[in-house]
N, C-alpha and C positions, 0 to 999 in steps of 0.2 A: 334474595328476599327484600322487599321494601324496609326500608328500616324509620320506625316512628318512635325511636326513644328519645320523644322530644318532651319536656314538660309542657311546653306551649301546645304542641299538637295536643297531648292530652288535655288539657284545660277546655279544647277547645269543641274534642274531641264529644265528652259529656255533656257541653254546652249545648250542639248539637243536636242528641239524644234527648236532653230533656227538653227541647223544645224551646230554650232559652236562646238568648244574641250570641252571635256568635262570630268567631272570623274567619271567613269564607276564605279569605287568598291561604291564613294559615292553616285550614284544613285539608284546604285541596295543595296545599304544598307538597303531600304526598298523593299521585294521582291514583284519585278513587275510581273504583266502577263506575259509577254515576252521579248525577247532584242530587240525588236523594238517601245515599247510602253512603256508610264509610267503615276504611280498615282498623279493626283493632290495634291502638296502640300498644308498645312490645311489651309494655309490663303486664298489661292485661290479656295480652295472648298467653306469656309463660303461666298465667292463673289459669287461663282457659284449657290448655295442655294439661296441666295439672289434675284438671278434673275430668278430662279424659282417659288419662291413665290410669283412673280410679274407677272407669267403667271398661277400659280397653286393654285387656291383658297386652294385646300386643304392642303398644306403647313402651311397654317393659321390655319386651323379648323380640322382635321383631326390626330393623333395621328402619328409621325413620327417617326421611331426607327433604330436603324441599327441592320443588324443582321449578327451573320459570317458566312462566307462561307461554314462552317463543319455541321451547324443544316439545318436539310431540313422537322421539326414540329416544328408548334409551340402550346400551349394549351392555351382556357383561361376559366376562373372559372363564368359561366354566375350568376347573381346573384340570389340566393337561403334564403327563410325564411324571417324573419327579425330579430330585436333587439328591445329588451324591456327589464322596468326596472325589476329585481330579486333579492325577499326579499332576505337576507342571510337566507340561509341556505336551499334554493330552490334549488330543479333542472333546470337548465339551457337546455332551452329548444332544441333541437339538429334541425339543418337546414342539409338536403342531398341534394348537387349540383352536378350534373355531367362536367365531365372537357371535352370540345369540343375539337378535334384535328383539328390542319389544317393544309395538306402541303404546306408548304413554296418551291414557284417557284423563277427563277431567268428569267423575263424578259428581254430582250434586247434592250433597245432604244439606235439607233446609228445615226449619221449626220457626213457629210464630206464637210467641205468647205476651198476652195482654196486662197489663196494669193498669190499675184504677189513680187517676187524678189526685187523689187524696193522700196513698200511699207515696206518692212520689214528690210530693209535699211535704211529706213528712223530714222533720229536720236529721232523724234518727236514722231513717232507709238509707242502705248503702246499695242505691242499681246495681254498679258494677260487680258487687256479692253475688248481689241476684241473678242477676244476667249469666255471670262464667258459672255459676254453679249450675245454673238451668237448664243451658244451652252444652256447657260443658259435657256434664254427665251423659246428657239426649244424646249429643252425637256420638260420644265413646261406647254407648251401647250399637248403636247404629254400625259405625265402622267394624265393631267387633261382628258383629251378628253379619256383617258385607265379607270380611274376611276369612270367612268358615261356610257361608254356603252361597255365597255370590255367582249369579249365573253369568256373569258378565253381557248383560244386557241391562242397561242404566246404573249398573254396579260392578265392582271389580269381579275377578276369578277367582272362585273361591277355594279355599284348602281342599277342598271336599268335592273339584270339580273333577268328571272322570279324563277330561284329557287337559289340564292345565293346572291341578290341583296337588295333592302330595301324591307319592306312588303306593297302590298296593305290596305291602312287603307279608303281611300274616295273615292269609284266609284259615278263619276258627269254623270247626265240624261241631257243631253242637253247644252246648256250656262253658263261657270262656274260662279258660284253665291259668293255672299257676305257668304251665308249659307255652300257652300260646304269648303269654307278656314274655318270657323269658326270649322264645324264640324271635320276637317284634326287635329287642332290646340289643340281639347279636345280628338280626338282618339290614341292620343299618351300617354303614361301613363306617371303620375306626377311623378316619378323620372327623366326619360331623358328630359321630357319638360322643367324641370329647367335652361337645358346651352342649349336649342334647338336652331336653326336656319334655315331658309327657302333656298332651293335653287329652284333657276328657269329658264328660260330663258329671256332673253332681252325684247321679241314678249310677252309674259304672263307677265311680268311684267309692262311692261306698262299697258296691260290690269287691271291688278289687281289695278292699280294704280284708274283708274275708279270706284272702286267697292265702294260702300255706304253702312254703316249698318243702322238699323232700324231708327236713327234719321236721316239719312242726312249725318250725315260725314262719312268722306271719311277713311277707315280703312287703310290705306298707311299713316305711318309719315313718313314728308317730311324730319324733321327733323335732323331724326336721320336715317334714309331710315329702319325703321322698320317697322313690322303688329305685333300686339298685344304684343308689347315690346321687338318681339324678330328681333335680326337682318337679313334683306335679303342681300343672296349673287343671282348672277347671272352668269351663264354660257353661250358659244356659243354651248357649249356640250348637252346643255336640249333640251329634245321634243320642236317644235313646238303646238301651239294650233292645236288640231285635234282629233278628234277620235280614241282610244286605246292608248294612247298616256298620259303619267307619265308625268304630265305638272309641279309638285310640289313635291320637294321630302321635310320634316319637320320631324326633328330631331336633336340627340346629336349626332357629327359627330365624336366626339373625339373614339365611338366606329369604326369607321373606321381607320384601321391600314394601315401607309404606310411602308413599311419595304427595306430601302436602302441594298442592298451589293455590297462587294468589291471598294466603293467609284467610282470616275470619274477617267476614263482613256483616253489618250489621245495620239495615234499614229503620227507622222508626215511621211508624204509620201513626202522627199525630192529629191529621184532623180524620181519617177513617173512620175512627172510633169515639170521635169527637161528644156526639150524640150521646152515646153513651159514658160520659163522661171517664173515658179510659183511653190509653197511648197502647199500640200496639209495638210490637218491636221482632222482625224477620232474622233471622240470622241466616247465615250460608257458608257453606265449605267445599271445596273442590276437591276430591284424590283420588289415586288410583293406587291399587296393590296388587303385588305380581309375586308369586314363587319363582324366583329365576332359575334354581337348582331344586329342578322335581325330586331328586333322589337323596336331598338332604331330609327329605323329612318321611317320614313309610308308613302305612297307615294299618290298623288292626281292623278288619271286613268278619261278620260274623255270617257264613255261608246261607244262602237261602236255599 
């Protein structure tokens, strides 16, 4: 990753953006996209991540990596055989894994939002608030809502894809049951069940919140808002309760790669909007996200 934890770059960086003088050799000291556009300095990307993980569950739970701009595969080693103990002077027993390729895309999430002249004047406005909270948020909804139903066509593959997504592990007959979460919960094999987690929608989760097992109580801790120890997230991105419809997705999500490039960039369109006495301002982001291990994560299908 480029690295701009320079104070001068910053200084220079905002100088920039606000349409003020500024030093071109120090700017471009870290090579931009373009001479109209520049990268986020590192303190202000770690704010801008910040406020994506505040729209992008999978910032939390999801394996996050940056990748450079030159690689366009990546492989990873599914796991193969096991490990056991061997007397000395045994042979060691040989595990054959085949290495998965995947190409690595560079998606595009961009937003443009405008500020007035006067505001940006103001001795009090702090842009770069404005900016990561604005742009921050917008795109961690975007990625999130890319990572759950992405057709992979100008967007990643989405959990939810039928051949690159998580696998069908529970087709539900009718009304989801206390039985069909239980059966979701054991159909996942005991290595990725260990860091598993639930995700769902708002609408199913409450439902689920209703569900009773055999004694009476209620399989929703209130507690700690988990089913059977393991944590529930929720999306606005999940199916609705309905027919054919992936109401539950359960598993390890850290096999789900998000893969950042070229960091966040940030265009100012200062005399654009000239007329209108307002500064626009482009933002852009590059990624791609891949379930490398379809069978870490098994999805809950309400039969149609």
């Amino acid at each position: 990753m480029k690295k701009t934890a320079n104070s001068y770059y910053t200084q220079e960086f905002w100088n920039f953006q606000k349409g003020n003088a500024y030093n071109q050799a120090m700017l471009h000291s870290i090579p931009q996209p373009d001479e109209s556009a520049a990268i986020l300095p590192d303190e202000t990307l770690a704010k801008f991540r910040a406020e994506q993980a505040k729209m992008n569950i999978f910032r939390n739970i999801a394996t996050v990596m940056y990748i450079g701009s030159a690689e366009k595969r990546i492989k990873t080693l599914p796991p193969a055989g096991i490990a056991d103990f061997v007397p000395e002077s045994w042979a060691i027993l040989e595990n054959i894994a085949s290495v998965t390729p995947f190409n690595i895309e560079s998606y595009k999430i961009a937003k443009l939002t405008k500020m007035s002249n006067e505001t940006l004047r103001d001795s009090g406005f702090d842009l770069e608030a404005a900016l990561v909270t604005d742009f921050g948020r917008a795109f961690g909804l975007v990625e999130e809502r890319g990572i759950i139903n992405g057709t992979g066509v100008n967007q990643p593959y989405g959990l939810l894809h039928d051949t690159e997504g998580a696998e069908v592990g529970v087709t539900a007959t009718g009304t989801l049951t206390f039985d069909h979460v239980h059966q979701l919960f054991f159909n996942l094999a005991a290595e990725y069940r260990r860091s598993a987690c639930w995700l769902m929608s708002n609408e199913t989760a409450l439902f689920v919140r209703t569900l009773k097992d055999s004694t009476g109580g209620y399989i929703w801790n209130d507690f700690d808002n988990s089913i059977f120890g393991k944590p529930v997230y929720t999306s606005p991105y999940m199916p609705p309760i309905g027919a054919g419809n992936i109401l539950i997705l359960f598993g390890d999500f850290s096999f789900l790669w998000l893969m950042e490039r070229a960091g966040i960039i940030i265009k100012p369109l200062i005399e654009r909007y000239a007329v209108d006495n307002m500064v626009g301002y482009i933002a852009t982001e590059f990624i791609d996200a891949r379930l490398v291990e379809r069978e870490a994560v098994k999805g809950l299908v309400i039969a149609e």
